[in-house]
N, C-alpha and C positions, 0 to 999 in steps of 0.2 A: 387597470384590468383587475378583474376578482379574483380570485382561485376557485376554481370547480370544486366542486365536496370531495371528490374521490383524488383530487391530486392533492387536497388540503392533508387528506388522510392519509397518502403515501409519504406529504410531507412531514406528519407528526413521527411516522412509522422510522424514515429517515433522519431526522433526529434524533428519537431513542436509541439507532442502533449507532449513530457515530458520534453520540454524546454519554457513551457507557462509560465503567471505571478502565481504565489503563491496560495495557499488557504487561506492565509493570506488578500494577496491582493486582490482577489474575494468577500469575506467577509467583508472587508473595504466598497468595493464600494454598497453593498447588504445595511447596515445602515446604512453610509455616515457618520459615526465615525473612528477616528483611533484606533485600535484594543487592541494596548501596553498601549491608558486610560482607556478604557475598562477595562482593566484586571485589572489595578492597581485600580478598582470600587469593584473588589468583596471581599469578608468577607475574613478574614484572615483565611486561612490553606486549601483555594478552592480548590487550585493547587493541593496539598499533594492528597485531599479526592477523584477530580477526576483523579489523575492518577490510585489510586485504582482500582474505575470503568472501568476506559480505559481496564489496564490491565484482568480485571475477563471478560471483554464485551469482547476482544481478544482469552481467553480461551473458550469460549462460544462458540461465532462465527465458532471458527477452528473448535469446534465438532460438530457443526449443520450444517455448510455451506459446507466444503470440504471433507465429508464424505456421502454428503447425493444426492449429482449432479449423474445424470448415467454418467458413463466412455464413454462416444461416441467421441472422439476427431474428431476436422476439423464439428463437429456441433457447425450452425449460433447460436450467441451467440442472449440472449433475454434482450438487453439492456434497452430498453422500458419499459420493467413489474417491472423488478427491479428498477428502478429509480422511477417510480408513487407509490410501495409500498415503499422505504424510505422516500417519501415526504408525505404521510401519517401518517408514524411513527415521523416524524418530526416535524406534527402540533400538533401535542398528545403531545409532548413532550414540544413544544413550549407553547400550551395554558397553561401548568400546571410550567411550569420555571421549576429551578432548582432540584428541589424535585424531577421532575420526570426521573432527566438523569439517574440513576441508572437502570430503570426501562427499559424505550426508549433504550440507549445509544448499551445496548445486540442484538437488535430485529433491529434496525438499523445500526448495524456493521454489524447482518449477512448478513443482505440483501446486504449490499455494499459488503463482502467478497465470499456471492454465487455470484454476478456479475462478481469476479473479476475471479475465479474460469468457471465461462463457457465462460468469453475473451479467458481464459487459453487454454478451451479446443476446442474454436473454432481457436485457432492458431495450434493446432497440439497434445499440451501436454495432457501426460498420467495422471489423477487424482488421481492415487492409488501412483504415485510414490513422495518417501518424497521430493523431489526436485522441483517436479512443484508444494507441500504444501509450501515449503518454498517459491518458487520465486511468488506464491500467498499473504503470510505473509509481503513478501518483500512491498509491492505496500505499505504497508500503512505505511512503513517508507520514502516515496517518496515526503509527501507534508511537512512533517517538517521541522525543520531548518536545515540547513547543518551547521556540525562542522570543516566541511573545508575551510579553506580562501585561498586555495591554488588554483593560478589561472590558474596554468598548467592543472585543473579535472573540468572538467563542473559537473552542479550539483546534473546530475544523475549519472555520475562515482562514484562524493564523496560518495552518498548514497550506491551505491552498495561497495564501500570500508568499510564503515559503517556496514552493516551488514556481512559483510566478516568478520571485526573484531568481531561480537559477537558468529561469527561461530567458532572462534579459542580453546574456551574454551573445547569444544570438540574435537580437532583435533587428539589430543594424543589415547582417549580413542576409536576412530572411525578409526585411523592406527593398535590397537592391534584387533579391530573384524574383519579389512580385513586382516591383518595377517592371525589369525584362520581361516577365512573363505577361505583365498588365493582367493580371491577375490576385484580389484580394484574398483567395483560400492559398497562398504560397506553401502550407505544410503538404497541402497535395501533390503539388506539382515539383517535390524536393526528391535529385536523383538519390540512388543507394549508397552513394555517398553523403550525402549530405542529411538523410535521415538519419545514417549512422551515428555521425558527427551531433547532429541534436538531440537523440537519445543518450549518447555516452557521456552529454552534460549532465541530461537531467538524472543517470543513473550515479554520475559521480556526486552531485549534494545528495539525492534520496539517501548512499550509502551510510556518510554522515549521520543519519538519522535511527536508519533500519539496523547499522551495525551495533547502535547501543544499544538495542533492546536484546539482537541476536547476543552480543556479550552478556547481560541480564540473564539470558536462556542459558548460556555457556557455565555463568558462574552457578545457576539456581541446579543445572546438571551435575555437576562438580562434588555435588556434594554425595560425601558416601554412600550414605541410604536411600540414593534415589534411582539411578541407573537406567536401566530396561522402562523398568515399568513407568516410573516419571517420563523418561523420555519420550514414550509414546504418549501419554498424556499433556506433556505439554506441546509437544507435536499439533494433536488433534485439536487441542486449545489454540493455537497459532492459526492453523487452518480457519476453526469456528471464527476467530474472532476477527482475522482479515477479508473473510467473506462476508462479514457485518460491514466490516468498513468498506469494500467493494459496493454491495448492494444499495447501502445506506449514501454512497457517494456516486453510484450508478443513476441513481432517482432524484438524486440532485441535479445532475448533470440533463435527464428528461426534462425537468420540470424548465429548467434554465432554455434550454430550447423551445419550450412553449410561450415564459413568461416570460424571461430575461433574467440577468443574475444579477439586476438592483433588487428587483420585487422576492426574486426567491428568497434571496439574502435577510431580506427585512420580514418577510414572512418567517423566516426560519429561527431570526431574533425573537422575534414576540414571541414563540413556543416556547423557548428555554426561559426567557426572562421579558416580558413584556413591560418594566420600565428601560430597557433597554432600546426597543425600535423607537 
């Protein structure tokens, strides 16, 4: 199968926007410090206390943000409103420092994960279905580090390998409900328990991921002279830059439903490095 011109071009569009520089690197240039001394500035057991946060602010977020959107797929996403209410929640958060991420940290996930949730639903995807919660969840393991060095997987592949792997812990038990059910869509037909229980996996590795950037954000806050006003800016930075990753991984996820995700894949390779396909 070929690629239509116009999905060739959403697919260029989609790799520009989830093959940019870091949120690490964004952040660098926002303080004009390197991020990794930052970090090595904050009180000891930081890290531990906000991955805590990270994690409850993910639980949070899932139940307030991707349960609460109307289901209207192929509706214009409202990128705008959501990014000025996280750079709101951002200078709140900034003026008060640390103390206050526990508080911010909730109210500023959701906002970035209803964003990422009406990209979702302005590319197509159904909101109720556990798959586009996941591939929602997914986005905020996109700006973390990748645990792949391997140079054959650009570094959105890795991540989607990434959470592939935290989906496995499940596999077994989600092969016996399509069993019973004789039904191969099994994440449809999974009661509120048992959606619960597959989301609280995949939000327990995302955390992992999303906490060290949020820590990155905590330390690059931290610093004296930045407060209020960085805070909201790197707020709005967060928002901008996860609704790149939403969008740009939203029209992946289109295109895979049209072509397959062997051919997207390898399409998606040649545009970054064509000795690579």
């Amino acid at each position: 199968m070929i690629f239509e011109e116009k999905d060739l071009q959403d697919l260029e569009k989609a790799v520009n926007l989830l093959e940019q520089d870091t949120i690490t690197e964004k952040m660098t240039q926002v303080v004009g410090k390197p991020i990794d001394y930052l970090m090595s500035k904050l009180p000891k057991g930081t890290e531990k206390q906000i991955h805590s946060v990270v994690e409850k602010a993910l639980h949070k977020a899932a139940d307030a943000a991707l349960w609460s959107l109307d289901n209207e797929p192929n509706r214009e996403a409202s990128t705008k409103a959501n990014k000025l209410f996280a750079a709101v929640s951002g200078a709140v958060g900034g003026a008060f420092g640390f103390t206050a991420l526990a508080i911010e940290l909730p109210i500023s996930t959701t906002i970035m994960l209803r964003s990422v949730a009406d990209i979702a639903r302005s590319e197509g995807f159904d909101l109720e279905k556990v798959e586009t919660k996941q591939a929602c969840l997914e986005v905020f393991a996109l700006g973390g580090p990748s645990e792949s060095d391997d140079a054959v997987d650009t570094a959105y592949y890795a991540t989607r390998g990434f959470t592939a792997e935290a989906m496995q812990v499940l596999s077994k038990e989600l092969a016996e409900i399509a069993a019973r059910q004789a039904s191969a869509s099994a994440l449809n037909k999974l009661t509120p328990t048992q959606t619960g229980k597959w989301l609280a996996a995949l939000i327990e590795k995302i955390a992992t991921r999303f906490g060290v950037v949020i820590t990155e954000k905590a330390a690059a806050q931290a610093v004296p002279i930045i407060g209020a006003v960085a805070g909201a800016t790197l707020n709005a930075m967060f928002t901008d830059y996860y609704q790149d990753m939403a969008r740009g991984h939203f029209i992946i996820k289109r295109l895979e439903k049209k072509y397959g995700f062997d051919l997207v894949k390898t399409e998606y390779t040649k545009i970054i490095n064509p000795t690579m396909a």
